[in-house]
KOLLORO-766999 format. One record per residue (C-alpha): residue in three letters; x, y, z. Coordinates in steps of 0.02 Angstrom, whole numbers, plus 32768, in hexadecimal, padded with zeros to 4 digits. Example, Ala and Ser with C-alpha at 12.3 -4.5 7.8 and 13.67 -1.06 7.14 Angstrom:
! KOLLORO-766999
ALA82677F1F8186/SER82AC7FCB8165/
//
This chain:
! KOLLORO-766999
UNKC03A29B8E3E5/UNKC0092A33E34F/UNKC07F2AADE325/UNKC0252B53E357/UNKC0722BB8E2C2/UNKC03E2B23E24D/UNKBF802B38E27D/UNKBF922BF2E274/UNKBFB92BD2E1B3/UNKBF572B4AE196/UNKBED02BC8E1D8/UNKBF112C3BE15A/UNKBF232BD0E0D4/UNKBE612BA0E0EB/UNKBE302C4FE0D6/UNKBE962C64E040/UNKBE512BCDDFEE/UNKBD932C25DFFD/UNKBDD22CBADF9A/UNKBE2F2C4FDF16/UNKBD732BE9DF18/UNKBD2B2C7ADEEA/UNKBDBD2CA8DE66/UNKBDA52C1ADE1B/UNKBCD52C12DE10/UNKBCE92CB2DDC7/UNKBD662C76DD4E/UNKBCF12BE8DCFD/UNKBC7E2C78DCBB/UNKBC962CBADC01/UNKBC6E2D62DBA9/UNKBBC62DAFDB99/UNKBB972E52DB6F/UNKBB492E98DC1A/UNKBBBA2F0CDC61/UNKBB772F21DCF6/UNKBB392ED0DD92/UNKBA752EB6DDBD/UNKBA212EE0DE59/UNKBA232E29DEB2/UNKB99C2E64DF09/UNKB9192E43DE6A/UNKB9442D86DE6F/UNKB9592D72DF28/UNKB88C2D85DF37/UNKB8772CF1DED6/UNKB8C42C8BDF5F/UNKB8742C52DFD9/UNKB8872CB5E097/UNKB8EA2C71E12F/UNKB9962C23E0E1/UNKBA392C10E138/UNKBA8A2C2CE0A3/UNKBA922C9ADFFC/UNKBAE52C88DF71/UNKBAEF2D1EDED0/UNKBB532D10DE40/UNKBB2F2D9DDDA4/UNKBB9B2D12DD28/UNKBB7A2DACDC91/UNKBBB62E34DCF3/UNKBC4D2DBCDD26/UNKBC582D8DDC75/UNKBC6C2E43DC34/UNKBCEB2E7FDCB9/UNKBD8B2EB4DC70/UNKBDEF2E52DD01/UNKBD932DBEDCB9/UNKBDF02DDFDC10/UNKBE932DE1DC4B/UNKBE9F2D31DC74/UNKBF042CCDDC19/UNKBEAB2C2CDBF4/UNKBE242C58DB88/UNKBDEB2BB1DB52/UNKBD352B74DB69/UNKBD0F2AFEDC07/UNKBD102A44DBDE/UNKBC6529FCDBFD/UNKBC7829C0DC9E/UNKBC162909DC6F/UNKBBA728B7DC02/UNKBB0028D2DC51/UNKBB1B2993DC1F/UNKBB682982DB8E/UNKBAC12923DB66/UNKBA6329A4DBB3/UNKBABC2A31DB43/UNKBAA929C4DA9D/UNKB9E529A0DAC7/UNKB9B42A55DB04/UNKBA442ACCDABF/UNKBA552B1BDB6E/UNKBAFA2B3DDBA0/UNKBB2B2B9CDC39/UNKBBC82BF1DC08/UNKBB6C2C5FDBA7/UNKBAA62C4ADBC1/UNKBAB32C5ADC78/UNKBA9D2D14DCB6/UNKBA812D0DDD6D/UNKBA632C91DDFE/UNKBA322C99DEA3/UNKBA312C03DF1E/UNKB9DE2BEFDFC6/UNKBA192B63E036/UNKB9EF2B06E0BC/UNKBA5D2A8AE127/UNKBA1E29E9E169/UNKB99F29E8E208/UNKB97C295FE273/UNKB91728E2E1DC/UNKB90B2968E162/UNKB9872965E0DB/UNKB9EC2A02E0A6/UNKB9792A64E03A/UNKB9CD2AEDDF9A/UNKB9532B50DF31/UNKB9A82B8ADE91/UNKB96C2C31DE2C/UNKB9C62C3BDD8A/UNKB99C2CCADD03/UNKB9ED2CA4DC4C/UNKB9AB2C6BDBA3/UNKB94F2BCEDB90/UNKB8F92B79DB05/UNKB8742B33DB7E/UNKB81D2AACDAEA/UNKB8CD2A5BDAE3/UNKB8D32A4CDBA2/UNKB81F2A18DBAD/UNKB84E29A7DB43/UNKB8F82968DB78/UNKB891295EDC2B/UNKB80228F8DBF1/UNKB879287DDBA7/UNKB90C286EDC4D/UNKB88A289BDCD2/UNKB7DA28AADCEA/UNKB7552932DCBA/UNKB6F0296BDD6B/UNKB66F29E8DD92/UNKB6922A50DE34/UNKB64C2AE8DE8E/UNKB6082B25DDD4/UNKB6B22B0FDD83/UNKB6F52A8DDD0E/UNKB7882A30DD6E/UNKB81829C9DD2F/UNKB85B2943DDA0/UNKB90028FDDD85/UNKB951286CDDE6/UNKB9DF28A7DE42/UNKBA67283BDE7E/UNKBA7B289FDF21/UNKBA17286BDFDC/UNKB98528C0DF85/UNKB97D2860DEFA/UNKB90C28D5DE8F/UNKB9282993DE4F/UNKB88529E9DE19/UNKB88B2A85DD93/UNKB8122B04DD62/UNKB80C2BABDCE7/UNKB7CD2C2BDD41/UNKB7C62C92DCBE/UNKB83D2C81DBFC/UNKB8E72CC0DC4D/UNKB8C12C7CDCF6/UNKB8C02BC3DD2E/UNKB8CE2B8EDDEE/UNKB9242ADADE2F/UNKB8F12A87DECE/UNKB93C29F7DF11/UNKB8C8296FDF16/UNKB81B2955DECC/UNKB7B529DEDF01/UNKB7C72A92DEE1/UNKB7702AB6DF7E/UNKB8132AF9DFD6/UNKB8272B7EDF4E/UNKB7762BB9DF8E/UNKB7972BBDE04F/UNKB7892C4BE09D/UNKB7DA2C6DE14D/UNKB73C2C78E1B5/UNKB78E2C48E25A/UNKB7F02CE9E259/UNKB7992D79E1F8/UNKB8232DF6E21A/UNKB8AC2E32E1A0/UNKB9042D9BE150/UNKB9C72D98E186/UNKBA142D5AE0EC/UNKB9C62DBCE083/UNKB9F22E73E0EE/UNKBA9B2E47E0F5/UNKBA8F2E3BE01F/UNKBA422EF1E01C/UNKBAEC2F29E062/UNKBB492ED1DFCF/UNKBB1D2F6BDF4C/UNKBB672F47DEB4/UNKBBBA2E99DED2/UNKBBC52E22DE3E/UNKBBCE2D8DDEA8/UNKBBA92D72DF66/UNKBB942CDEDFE5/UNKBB422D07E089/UNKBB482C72E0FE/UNKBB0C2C69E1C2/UNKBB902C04E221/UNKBB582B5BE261/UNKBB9E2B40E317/UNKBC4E2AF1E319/UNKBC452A4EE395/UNKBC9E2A62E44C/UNKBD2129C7E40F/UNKBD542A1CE370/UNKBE112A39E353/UNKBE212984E3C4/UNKBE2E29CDE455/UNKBEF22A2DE429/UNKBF0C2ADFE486/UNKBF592B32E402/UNKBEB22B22E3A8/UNKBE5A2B52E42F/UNKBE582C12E41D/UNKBE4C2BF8E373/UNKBDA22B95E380/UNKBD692C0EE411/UNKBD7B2CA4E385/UNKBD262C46E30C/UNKBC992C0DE37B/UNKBC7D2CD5E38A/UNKBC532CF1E2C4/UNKBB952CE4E29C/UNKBBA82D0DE1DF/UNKBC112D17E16D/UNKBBFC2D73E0B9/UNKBC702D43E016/UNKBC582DC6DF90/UNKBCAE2E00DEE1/UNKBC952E96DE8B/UNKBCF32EBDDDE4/UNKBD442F62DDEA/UNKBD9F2F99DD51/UNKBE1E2F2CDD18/UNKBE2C2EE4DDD8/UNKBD972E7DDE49/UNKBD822EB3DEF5/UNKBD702E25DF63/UNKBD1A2E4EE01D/UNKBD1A2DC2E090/UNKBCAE2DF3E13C/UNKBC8D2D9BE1D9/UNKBC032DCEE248/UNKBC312DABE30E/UNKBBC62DA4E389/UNKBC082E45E3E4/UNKBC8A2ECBE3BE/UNKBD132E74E43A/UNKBD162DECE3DE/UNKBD1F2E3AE34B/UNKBDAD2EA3E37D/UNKBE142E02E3B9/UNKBDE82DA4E308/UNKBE352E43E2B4/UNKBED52E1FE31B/UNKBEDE2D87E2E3/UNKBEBC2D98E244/UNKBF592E1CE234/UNKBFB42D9AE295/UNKBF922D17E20C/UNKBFBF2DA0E172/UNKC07A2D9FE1E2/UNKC08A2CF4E1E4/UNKC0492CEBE126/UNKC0D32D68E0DD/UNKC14E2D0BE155/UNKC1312C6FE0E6/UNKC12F2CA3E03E/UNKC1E72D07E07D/UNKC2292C4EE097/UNKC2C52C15E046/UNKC2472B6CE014/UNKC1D02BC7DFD4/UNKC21B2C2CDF64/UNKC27D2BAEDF20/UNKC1D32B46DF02/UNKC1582BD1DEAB/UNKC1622C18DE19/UNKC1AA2CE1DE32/UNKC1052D35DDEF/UNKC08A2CCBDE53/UNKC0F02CEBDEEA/UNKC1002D9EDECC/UNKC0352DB6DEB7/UNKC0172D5FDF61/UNKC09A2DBBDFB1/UNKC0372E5BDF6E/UNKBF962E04DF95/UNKBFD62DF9E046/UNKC0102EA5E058/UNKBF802F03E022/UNKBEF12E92E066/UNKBE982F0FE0E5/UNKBE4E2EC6E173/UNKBDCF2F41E1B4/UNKBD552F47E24F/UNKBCC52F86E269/UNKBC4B2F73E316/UNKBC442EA6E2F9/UNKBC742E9EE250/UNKBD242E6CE20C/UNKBD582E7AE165/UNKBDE32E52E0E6/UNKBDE02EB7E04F/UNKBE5D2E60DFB9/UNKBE602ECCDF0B/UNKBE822E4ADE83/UNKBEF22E74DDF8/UNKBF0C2E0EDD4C/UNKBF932DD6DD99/UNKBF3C2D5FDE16/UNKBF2D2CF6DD6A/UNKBFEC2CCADD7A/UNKBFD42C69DE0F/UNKBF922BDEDD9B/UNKC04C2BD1DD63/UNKC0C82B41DD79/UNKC1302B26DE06/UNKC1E22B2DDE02/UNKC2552A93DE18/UNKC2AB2A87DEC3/
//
């Protein structure tokens, strides 16, 4: 039988792991000169209505933040494989410093339809070197009055289809039609729920709004300490990742949306519950003897002065991200 305080930290450790996700996204991006972070809003039009989930990311405001300059490894990305290396020698594009801002919509999989992402990205493109770099590894197509590049794609949909809409603004579908980045959400005219929840995020650099797909009734195989656990989490209906650079620090805010304020209250409990059992194991004599001091000593901090907030149905931990969160990259100590 699972240990309960073992799933109570692997539950904890899972939720730690998203922040560091976003740490280290974040931490691929290099300097620009924008200073400041764009109204997502602009973009988000350009999607189409109706998605389960958003995703934001203002890479030059990233770029510019001053917590971005104190990290430590400062060296460019390696290209991560030869197909883009190709594509940066053909075209000149490369996103560590072309790329602006990107929004994604995204769609799981439904019944025979495959999952379904619409990508907005805003940058600096030499458009007759991709035309040409297109013509040449895909095909040249002719949709909805806009001049389409199809790519083949080694994932289920075996195609990727990109189009300018304008000279800083291309859009990529997956598969070979751009219909999907023209679909409205007929079936329900109202307000689109994604996209509210982004209003709320004024000022964020980087944000992830996702609804919650249900969680099966044999999850967690059936043990009892998971049970509450599992019960809780059946409860959330969203939950919103976002990152906002504030001074020399980045202000992480991680929300979960429940589906009444009870359950939000008893996610809060456990929540604080899991920060107890956290601090309890980076205080171990095995720990400490395994991680470097400085590492140890940020999470410790992280730990400490994580807020966890509610609000009606809404739960949220609030981390403030030093420079020193960059140590935690260090080696580990012998034992």
């Amino acid at each position: 039988m699972r240990n309960p305080r073992k799933t109570l930290l692997l539950s904890a450790g899972v939720a730690a792991a998203a922040l560091v996700a976003a740490l280290l996204l974040y931490g691929s991006f290099r300097r620009s000169s924008t200073a400041h972070a764009s109204p997502a809003p602009q973009l988000l039009s350009e999607l189409p209505a109706g998605a389960p989930t958003l995703v934001y990311f203002d890479l030059a405001a990233l770029r510019a933040s001053s917590f971005y300059q104190h990290r430590q490894d400062k060296a460019p990305l390696a290209i991560p494989n030869q197909d883009y290396a190709n594509f940066v020698s053909s075209t000149g594009f490369d996103f560590e410093k072309d790329l602006d801002r990107v929004v994604i919509a995204a769609w799981p999989p439904s019944g025979k339809e495959q999952r379904k992402n619409v990508v907005i990205a805003e940058g600096r493109f030499d458009r007759a070197k991709i035309r040409d770099y297109a013509t040449r590894k895909g095909k040249l197509d002719h949709q909805q009055g806009h001049e389409v590049f199809v790519f083949p794609t080694t994932d289920k949909t075996g195609f990727a289809s990109v189009t300018f809409l304008d000279d800083h603004h291309l859009a990529i579908v997956a598969g070979p039609s751009i219909a999907p980045l023209f679909a409205g959400h007929a079936d329900n005219p109202g307000p689109d729920p994604a996209t509210e929840r982004a209003a709320r995020l004024d000022g964020a650099a980087a944000f992830m709004i996702t609804r919650m797909s249900p969680i099966p009734d044999n999850a967690g195989g059936g043990a009892p300490q998971a049970a509450l656990l599992l019960s809780m989490a059946r409860t959330v209906q969203w939950v919103t990742l976002a990152a906002r650079p504030e001074g020399d620090n980045l202000r992480i805010s991680l929300e979960g949306e429940c589906d009444n304020s009870s359950s939000a209250l008893q996610l809060k409990s456990a929540l604080e519950l899991l920060r107890v059992f956290g601090r309890a194991g980076l205080e171990s004599s095995k720990t400490r003897q395994s991680m470097d001091p400085a590492a140890l000593a940020t999470l410790q901090n992280l730990l400490t002065n994580a807020e966890v907030t509610q609000a009606a149905e809404r739960v949220r931990i609030l981390v403030e991200l030093t420079p020193d969160i960059f140590k935690l990259g260090g080696t580990h100590t012998s034992q």
